[in-house]
Structure formats: structure tokens, C-alpha cells
PDB file of the backbone (N, CA, C, O) and the ligand in Angstrom, with CONECT records:
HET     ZN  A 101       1
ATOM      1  N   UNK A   1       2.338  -8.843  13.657  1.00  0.00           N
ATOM      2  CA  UNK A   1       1.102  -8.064  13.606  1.00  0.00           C
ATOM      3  C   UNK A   1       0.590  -7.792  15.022  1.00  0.00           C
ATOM      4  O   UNK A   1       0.652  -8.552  15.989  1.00  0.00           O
ATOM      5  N   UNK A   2       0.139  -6.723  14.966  1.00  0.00           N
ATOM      6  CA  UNK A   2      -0.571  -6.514  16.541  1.00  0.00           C
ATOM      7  C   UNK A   2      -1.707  -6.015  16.573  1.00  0.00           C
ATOM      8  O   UNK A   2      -2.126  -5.724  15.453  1.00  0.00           O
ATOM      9  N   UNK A   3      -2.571  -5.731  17.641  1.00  0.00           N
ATOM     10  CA  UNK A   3      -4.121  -5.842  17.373  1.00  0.00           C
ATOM     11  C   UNK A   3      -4.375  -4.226  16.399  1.00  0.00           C
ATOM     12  O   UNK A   3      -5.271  -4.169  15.558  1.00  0.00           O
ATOM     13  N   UNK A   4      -3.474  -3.043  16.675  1.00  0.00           N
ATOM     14  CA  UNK A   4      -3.673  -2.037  16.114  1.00  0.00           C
ATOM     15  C   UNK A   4      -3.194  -2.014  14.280  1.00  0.00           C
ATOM     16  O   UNK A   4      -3.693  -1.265  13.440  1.00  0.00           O
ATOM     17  N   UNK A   5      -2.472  -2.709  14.114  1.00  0.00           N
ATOM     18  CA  UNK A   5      -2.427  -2.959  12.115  1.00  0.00           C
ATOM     19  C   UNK A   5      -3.318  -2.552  11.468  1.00  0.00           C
ATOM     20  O   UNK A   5      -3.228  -1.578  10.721  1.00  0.00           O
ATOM     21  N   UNK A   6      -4.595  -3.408  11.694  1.00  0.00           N
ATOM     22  CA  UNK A   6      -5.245  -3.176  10.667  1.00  0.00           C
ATOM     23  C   UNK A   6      -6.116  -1.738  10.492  1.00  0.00           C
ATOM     24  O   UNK A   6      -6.676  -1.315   9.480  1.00  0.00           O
ATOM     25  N   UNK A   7      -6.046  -1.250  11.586  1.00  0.00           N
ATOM     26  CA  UNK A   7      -5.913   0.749  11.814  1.00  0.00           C
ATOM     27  C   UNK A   7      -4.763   1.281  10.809  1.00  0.00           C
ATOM     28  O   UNK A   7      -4.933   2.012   9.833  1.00  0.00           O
ATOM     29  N   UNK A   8      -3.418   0.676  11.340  1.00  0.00           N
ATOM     30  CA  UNK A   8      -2.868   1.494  10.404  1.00  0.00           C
ATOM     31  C   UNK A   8      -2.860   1.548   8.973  1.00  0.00           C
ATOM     32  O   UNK A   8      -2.660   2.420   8.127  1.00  0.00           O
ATOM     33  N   UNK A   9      -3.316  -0.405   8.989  1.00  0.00           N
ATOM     34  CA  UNK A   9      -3.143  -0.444   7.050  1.00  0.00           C
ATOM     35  C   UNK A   9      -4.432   0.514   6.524  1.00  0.00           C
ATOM     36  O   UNK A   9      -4.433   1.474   5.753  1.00  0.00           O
ATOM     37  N   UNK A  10      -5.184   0.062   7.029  1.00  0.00           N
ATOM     38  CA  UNK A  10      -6.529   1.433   6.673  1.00  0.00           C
ATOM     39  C   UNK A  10      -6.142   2.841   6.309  1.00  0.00           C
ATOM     40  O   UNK A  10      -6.561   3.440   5.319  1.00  0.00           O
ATOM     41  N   UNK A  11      -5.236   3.350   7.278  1.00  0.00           N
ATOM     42  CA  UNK A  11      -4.984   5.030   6.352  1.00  0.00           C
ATOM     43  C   UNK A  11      -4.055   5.337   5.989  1.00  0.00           C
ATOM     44  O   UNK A  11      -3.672   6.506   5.936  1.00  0.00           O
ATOM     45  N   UNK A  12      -3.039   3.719   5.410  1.00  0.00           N
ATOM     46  CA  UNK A  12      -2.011   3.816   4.235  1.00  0.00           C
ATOM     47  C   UNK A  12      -2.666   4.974   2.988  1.00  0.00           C
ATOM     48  O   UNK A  12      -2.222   6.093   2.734  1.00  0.00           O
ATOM     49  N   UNK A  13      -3.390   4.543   2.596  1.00  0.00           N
ATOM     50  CA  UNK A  13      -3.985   5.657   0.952  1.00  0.00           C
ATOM     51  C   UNK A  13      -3.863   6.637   1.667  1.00  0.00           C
ATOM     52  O   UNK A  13      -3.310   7.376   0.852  1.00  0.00           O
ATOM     53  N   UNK A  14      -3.962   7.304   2.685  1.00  0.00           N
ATOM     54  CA  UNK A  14      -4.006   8.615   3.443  1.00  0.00           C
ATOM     55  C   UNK A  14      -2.964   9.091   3.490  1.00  0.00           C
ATOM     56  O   UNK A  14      -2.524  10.079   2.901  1.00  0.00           O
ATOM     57  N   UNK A  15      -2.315   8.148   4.479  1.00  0.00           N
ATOM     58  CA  UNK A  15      -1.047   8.575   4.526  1.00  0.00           C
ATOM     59  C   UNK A  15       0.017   8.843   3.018  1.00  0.00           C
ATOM     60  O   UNK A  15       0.538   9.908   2.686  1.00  0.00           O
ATOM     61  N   UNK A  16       0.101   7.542   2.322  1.00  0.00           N
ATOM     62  CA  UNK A  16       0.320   7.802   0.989  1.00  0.00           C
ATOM     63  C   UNK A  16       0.347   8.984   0.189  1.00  0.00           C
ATOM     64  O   UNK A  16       1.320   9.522  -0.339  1.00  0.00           O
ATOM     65  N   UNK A  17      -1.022   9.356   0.170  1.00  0.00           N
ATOM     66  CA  UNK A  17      -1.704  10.601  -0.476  1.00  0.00           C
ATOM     67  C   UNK A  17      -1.590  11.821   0.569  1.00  0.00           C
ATOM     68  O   UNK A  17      -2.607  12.507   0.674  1.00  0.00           O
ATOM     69  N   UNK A  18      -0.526  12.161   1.321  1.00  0.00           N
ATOM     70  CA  UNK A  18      -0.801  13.454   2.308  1.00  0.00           C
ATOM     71  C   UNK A  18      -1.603  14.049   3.109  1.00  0.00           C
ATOM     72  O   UNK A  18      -1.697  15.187   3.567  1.00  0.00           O
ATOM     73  N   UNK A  19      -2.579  12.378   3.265  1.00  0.00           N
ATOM     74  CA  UNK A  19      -3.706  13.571   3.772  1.00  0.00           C
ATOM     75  C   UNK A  19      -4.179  13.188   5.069  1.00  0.00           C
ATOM     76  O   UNK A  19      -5.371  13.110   5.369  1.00  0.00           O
ATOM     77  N   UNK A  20      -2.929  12.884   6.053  1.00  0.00           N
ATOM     78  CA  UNK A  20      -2.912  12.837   7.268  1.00  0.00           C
ATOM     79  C   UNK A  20      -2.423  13.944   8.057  1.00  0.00           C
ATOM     80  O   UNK A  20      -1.701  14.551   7.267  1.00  0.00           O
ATOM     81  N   UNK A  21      -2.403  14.509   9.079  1.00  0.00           N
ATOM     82  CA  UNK A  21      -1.803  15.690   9.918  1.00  0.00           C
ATOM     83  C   UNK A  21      -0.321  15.130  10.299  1.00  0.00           C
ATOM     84  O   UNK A  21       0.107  13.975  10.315  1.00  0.00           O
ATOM     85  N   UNK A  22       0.387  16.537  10.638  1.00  0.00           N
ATOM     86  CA  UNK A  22       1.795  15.747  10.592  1.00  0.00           C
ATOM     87  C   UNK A  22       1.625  15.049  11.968  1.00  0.00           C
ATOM     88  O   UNK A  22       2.464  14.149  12.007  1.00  0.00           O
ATOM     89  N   UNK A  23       0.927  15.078  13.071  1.00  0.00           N
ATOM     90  CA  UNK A  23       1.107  14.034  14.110  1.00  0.00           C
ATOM     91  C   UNK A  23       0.806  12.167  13.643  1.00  0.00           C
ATOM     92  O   UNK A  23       1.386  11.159  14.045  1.00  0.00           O
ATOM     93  N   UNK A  24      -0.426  12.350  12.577  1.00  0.00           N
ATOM     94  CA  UNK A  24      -0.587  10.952  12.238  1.00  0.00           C
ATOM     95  C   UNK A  24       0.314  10.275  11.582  1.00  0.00           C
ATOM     96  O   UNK A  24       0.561   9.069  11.582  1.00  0.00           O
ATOM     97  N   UNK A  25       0.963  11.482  10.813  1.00  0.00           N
ATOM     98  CA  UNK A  25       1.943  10.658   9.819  1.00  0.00           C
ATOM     99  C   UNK A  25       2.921  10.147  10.456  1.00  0.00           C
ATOM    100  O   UNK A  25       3.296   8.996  10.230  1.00  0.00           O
ATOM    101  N   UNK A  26       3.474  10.913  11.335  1.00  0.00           N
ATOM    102  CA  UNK A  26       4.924  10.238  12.246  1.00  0.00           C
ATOM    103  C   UNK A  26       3.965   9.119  13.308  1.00  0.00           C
ATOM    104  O   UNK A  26       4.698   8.405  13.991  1.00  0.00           O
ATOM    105  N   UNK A  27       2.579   8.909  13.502  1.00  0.00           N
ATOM    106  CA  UNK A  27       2.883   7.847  13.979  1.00  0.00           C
ATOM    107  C   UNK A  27       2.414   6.660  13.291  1.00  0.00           C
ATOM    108  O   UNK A  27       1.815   5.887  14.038  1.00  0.00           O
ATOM    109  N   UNK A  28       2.499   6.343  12.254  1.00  0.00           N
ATOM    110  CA  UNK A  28       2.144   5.940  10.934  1.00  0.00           C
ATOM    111  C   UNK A  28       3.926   5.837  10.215  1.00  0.00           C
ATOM    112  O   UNK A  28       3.849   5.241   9.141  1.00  0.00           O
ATOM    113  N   UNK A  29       4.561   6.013  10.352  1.00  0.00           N
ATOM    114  CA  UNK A  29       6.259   6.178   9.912  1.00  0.00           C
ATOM    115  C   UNK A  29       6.709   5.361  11.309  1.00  0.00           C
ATOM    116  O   UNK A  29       7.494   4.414  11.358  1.00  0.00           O
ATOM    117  N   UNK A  30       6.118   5.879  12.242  1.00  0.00           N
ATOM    118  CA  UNK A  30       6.948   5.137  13.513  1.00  0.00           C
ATOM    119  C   UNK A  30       6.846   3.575  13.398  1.00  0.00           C
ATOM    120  O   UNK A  30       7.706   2.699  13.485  1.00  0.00           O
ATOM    121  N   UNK A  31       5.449   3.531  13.164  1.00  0.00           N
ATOM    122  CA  UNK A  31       4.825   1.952  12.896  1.00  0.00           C
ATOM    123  C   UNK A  31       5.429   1.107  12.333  1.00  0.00           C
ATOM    124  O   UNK A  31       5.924   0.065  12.762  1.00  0.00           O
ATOM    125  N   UNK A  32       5.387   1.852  10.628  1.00  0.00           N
ATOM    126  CA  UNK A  32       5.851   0.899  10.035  1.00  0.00           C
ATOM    127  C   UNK A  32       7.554   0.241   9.712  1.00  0.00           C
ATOM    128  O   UNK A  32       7.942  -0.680   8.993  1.00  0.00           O
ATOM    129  N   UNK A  33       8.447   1.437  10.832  1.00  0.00           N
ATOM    130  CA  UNK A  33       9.645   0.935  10.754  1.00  0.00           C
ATOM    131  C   UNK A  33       9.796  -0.154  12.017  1.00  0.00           C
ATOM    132  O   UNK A  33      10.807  -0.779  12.337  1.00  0.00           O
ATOM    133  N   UNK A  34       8.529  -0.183  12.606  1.00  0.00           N
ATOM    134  CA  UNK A  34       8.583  -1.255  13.456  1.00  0.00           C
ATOM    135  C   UNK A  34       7.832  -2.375  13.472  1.00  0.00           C
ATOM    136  O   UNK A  34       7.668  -3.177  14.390  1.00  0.00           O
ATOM    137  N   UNK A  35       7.221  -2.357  11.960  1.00  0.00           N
ATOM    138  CA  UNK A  35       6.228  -3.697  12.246  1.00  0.00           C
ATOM    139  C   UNK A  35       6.332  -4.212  10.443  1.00  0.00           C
ATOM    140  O   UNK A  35       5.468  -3.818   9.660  1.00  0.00           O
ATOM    141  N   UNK A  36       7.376  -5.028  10.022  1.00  0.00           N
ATOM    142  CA  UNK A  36       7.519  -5.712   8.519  1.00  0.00           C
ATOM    143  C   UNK A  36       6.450  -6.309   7.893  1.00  0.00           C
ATOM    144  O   UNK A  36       6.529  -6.906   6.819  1.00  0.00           O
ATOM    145  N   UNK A  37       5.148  -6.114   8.743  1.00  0.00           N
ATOM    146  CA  UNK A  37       4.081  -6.419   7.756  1.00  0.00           C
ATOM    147  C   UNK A  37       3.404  -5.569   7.259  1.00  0.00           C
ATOM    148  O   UNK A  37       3.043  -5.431   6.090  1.00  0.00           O
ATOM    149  N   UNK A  38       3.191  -4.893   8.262  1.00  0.00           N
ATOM    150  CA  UNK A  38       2.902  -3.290   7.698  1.00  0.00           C
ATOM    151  C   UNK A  38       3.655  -2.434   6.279  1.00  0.00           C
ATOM    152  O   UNK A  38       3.182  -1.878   5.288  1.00  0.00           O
ATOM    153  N   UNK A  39       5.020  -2.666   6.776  1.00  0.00           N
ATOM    154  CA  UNK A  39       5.377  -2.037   5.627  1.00  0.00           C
ATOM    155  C   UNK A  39       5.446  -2.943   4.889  1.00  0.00           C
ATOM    156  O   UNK A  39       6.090  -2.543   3.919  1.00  0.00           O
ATOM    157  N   UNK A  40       5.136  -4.061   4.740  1.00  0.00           N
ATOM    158  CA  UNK A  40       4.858  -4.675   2.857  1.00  0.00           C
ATOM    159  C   UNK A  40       3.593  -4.098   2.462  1.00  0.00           C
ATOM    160  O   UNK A  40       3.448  -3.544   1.372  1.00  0.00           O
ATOM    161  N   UNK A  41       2.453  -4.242   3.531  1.00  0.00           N
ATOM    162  CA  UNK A  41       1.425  -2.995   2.972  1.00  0.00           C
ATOM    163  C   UNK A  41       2.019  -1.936   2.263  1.00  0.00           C
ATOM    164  O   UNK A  41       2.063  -1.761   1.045  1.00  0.00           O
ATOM    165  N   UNK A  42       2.542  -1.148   3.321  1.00  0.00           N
ATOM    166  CA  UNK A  42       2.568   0.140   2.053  1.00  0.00           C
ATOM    167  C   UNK A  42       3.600  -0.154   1.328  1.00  0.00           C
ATOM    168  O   UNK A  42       3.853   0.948   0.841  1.00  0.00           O
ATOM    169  N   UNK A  43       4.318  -0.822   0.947  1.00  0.00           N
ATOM    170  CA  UNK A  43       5.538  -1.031  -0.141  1.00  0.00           C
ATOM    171  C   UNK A  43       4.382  -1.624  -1.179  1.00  0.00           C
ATOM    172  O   UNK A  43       4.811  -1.338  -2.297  1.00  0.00           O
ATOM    173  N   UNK A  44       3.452  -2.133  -1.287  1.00  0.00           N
ATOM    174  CA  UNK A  44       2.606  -2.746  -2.106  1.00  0.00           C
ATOM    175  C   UNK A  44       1.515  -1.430  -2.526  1.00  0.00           C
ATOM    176  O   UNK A  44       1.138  -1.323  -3.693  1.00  0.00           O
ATOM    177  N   UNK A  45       1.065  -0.470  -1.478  1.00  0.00           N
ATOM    178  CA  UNK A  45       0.349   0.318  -1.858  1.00  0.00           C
ATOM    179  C   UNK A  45       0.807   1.602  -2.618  1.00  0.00           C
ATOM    180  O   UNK A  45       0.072   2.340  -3.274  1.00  0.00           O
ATOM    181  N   UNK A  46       2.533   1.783  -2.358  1.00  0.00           N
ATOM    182  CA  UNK A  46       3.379   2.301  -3.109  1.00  0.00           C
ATOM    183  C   UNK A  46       3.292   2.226  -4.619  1.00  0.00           C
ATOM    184  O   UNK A  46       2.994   3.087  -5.447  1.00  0.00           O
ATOM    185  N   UNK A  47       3.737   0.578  -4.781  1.00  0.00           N
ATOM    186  CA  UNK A  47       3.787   0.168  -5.951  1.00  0.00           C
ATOM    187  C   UNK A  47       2.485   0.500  -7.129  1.00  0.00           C
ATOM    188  O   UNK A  47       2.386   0.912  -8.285  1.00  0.00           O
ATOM    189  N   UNK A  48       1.906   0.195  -6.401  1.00  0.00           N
ATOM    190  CA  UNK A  48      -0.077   0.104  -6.435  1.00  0.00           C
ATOM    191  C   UNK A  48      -0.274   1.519  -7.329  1.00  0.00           C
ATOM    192  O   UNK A  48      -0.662   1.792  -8.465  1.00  0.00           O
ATOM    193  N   UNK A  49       0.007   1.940  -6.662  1.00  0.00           N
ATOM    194  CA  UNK A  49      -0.164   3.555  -7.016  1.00  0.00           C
ATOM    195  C   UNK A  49       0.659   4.251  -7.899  1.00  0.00           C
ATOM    196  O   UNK A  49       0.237   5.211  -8.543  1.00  0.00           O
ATOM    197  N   UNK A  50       1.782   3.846  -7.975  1.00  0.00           N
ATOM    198  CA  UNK A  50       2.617   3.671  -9.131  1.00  0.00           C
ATOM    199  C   UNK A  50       2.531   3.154 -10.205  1.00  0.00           C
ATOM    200  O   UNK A  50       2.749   3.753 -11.259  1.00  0.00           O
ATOM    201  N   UNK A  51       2.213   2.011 -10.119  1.00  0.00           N
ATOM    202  CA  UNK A  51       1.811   1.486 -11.304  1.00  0.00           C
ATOM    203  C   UNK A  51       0.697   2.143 -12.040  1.00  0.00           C
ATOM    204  O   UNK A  51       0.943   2.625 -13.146  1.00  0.00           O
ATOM    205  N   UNK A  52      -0.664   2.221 -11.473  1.00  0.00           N
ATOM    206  CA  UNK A  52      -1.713   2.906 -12.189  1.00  0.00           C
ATOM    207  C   UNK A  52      -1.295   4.353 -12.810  1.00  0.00           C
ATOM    208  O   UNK A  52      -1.599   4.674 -13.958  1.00  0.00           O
ATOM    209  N   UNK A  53      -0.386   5.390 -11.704  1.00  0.00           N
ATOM    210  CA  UNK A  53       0.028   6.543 -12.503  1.00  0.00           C
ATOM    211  C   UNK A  53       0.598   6.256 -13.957  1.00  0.00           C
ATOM    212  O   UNK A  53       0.789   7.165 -14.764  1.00  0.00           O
ATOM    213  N   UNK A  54       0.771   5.356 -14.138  1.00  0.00           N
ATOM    214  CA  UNK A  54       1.858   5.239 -15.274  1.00  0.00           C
ATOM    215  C   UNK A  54       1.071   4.488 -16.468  1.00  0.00           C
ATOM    216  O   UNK A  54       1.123   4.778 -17.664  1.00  0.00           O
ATOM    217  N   UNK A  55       0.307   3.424 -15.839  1.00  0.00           N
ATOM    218  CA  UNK A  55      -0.961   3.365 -17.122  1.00  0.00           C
ATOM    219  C   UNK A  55      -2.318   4.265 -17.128  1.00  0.00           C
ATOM    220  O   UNK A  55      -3.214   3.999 -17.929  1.00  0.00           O
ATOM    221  N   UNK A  56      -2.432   5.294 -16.244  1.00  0.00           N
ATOM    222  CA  UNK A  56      -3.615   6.134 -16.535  1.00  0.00           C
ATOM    223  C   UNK A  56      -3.126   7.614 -16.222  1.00  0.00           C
ATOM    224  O   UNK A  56      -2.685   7.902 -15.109  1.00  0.00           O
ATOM    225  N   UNK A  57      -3.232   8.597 -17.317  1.00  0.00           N
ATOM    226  CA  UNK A  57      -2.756   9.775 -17.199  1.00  0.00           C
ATOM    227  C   UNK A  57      -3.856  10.670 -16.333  1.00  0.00           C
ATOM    228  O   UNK A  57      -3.530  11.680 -15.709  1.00  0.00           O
ATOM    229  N   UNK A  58      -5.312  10.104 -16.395  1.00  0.00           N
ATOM    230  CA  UNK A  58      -6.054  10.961 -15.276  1.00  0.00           C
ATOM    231  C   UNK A  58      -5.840  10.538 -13.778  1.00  0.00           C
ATOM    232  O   UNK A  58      -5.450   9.391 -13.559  1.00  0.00           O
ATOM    233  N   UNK A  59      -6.095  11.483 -12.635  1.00  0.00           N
ATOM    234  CA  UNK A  59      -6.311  11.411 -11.857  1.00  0.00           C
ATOM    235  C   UNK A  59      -6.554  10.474 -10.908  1.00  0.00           C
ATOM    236  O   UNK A  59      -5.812  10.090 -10.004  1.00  0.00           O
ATOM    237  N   UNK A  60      -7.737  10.114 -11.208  1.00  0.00           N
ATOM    238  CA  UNK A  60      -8.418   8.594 -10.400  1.00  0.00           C
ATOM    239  C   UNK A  60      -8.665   7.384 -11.331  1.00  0.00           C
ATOM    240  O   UNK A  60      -9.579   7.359 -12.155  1.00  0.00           O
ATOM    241  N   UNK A  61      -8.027   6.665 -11.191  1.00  0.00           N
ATOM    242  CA  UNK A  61      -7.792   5.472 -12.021  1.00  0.00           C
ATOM    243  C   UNK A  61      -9.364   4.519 -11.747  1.00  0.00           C
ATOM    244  O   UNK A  61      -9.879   4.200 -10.675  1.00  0.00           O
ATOM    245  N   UNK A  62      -9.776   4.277 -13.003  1.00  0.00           N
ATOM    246  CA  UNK A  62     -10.957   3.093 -12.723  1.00  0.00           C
ATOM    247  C   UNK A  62     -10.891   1.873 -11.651  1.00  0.00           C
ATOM    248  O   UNK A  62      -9.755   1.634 -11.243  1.00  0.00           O
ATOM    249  N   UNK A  63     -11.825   1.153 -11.191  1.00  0.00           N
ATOM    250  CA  UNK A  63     -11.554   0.910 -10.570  1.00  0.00           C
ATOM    251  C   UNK A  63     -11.328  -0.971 -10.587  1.00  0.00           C
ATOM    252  O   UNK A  63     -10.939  -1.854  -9.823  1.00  0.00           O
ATOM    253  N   UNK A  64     -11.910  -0.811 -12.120  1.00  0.00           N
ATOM    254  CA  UNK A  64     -10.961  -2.441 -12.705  1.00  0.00           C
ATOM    255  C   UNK A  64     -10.040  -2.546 -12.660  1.00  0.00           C
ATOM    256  O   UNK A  64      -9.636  -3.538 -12.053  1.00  0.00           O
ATOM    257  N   UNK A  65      -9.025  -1.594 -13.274  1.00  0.00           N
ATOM    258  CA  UNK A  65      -7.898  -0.948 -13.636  1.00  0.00           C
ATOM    259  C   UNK A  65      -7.282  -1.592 -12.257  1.00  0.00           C
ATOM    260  O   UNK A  65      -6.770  -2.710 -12.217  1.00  0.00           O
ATOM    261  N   UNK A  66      -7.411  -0.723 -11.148  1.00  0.00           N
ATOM    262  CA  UNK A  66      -7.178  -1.139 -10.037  1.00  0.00           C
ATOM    263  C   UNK A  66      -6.868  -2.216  -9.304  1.00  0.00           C
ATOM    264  O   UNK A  66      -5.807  -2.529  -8.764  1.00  0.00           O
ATOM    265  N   UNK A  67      -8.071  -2.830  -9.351  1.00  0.00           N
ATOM    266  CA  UNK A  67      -8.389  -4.210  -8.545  1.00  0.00           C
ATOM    267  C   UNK A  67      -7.485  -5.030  -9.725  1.00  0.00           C
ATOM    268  O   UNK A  67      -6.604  -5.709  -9.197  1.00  0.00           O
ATOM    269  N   UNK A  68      -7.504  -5.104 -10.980  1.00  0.00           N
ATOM    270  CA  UNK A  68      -6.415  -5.585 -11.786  1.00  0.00           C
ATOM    271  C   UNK A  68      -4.998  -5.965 -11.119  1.00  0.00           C
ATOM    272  O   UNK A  68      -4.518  -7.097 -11.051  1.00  0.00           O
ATOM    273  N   UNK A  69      -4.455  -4.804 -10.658  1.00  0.00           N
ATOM    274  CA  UNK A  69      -2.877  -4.526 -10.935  1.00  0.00           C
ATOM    275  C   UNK A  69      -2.727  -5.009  -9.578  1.00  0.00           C
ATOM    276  O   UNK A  69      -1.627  -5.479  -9.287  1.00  0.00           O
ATOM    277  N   UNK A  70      -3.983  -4.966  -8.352  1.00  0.00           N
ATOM    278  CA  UNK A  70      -3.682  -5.324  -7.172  1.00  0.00           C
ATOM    279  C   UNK A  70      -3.556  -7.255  -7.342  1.00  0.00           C
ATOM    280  O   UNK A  70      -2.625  -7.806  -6.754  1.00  0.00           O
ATOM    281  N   UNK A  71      -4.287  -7.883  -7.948  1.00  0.00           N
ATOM    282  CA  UNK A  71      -4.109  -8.922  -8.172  1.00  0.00           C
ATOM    283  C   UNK A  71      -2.917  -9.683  -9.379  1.00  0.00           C
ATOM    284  O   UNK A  71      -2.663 -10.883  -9.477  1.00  0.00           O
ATOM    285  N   UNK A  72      -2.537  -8.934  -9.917  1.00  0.00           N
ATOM    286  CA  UNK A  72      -1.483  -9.343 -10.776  1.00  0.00           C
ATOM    287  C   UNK A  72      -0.209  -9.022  -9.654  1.00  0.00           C
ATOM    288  O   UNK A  72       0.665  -9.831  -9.962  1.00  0.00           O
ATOM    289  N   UNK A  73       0.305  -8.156  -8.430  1.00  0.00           N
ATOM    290  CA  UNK A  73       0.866  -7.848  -7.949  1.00  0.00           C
ATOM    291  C   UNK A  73       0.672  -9.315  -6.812  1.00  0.00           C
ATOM    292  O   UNK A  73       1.381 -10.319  -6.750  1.00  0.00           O
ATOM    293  N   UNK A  74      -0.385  -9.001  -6.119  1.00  0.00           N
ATOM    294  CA  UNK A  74      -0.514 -10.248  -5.382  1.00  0.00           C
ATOM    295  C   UNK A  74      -0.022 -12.015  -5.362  1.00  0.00           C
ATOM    296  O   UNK A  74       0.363 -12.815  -4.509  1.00  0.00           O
ATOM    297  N   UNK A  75      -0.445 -12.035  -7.573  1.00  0.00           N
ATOM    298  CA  UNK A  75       0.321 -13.111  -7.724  1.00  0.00           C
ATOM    299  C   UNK A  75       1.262 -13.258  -7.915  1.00  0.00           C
ATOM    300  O   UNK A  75       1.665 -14.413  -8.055  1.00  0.00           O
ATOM    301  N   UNK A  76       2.148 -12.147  -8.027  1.00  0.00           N
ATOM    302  CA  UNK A  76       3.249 -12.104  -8.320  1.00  0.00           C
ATOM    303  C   UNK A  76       4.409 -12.169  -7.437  1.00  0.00           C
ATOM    304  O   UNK A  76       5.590 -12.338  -7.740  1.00  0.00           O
ATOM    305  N   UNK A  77       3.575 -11.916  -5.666  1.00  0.00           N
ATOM    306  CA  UNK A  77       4.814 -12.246  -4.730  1.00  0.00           C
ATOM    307  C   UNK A  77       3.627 -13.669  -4.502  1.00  0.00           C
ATOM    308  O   UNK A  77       3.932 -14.363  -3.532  1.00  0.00           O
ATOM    309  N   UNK A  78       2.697 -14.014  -5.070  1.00  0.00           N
ATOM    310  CA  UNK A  78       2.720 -15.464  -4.112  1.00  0.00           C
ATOM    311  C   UNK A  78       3.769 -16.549  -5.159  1.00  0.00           C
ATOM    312  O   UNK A  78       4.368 -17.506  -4.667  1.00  0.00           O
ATOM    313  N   UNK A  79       3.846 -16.197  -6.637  1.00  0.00           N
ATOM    314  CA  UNK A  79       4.467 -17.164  -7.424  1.00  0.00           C
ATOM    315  C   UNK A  79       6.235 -16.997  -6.253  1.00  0.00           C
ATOM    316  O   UNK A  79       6.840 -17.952  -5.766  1.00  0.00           O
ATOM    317  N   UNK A  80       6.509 -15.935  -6.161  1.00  0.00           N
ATOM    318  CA  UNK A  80       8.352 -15.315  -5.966  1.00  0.00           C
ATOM    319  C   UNK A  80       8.355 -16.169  -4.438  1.00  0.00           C
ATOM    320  O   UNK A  80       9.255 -16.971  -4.187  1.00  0.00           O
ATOM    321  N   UNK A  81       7.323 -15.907  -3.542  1.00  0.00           N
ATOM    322  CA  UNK A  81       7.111 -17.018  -2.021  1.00  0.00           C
ATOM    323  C   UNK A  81       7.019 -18.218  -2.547  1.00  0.00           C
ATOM    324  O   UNK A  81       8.037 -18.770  -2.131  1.00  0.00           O
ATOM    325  N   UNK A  82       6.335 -19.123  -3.323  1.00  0.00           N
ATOM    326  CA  UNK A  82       6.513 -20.313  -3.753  1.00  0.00           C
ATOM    327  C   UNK A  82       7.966 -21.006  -4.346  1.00  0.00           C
ATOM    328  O   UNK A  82       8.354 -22.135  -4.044  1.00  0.00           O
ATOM    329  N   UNK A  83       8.534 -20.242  -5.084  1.00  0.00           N
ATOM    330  CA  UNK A  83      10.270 -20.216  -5.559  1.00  0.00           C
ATOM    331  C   UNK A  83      11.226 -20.440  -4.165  1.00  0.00           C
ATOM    332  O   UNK A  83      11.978 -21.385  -3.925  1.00  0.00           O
ATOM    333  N   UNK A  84      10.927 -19.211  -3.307  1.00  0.00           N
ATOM    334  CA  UNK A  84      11.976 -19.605  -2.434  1.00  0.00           C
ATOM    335  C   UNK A  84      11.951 -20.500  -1.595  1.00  0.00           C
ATOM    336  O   UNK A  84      12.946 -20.728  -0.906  1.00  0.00           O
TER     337      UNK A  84
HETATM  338 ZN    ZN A 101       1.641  -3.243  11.948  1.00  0.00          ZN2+
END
């Protein structure tokens, strides 16, 4: 981690969702092929977002809904880190 991360994890949903300029995005792509914590962020915010598309056919998913799937996800790599 380095002092700029938590900048980038911040406009993962952005980036995610397209709605960065193409200069932010490549340096936001540059990042995260260089920093493995970062990209478990967005491999998690990936998922994140995936998952809700698939249990909610509207748009913007509630925001139980949400905070739900982020914590069932959460426990789910701390149980898979405890295993190994
Ligand atoms: Zn980083």
C-alpha cells in the first residue's frame, strides 16, 4: 500500500462504472497492475457489482441489499484466509 491507495480505492465505482476520463482510467489500470491490494479492491468491487446485477433487475440496488453482499463477501475471504 502506498500513501496514494486510498485515492485510488475511492474512484474504483468510477472507474468501474465509466465514469472516469480516459487519462484517469489508465492511471487507475496502471495502479492497479502494480499494487495487489488495490486490485483485490476492485476484484471485490467487481464482484460487488455483479452480484447485485443479478439479484436486482433495477438499476440502483438498495442499499441493504448492498451492504449485505459486501459483508457476506468479506466473510467469505476472511473464513478462505483462516483455511489456508
Ligand atoms: Zn494501491
Amino acid at each position: 500500500m502506498s500513501d496514494k491507495c486510498p485515492e485510488y480505492v475511492e474512484r474504483l465505482y468510477a472507474y468501474i462504472d465509466g465514469e472516469l476520463t480516459a487519462e484517469q482510467y489508465e492511471e487507475i489500470k496502471a495502479h492497479l497492475l502494480d499494487c495487489p491490494p488495490c486490485l483485490t479492491e476492485y476484484e471485490r468491487d467487481m464482484l460487488l457489482k455483479k452480484l447485485i446485477k443479478r439479484a436486482c433487475a433495477c438499476e440502483q440496488a438498495p442499499e441493504q441489499l448492498r451492504s449485505s453482499i459486501l459483508t457476506r463477501i468479506t466473510y467469505e475471504r476472511t473464513e478462505v484466509r483462516y483455511e489456508a
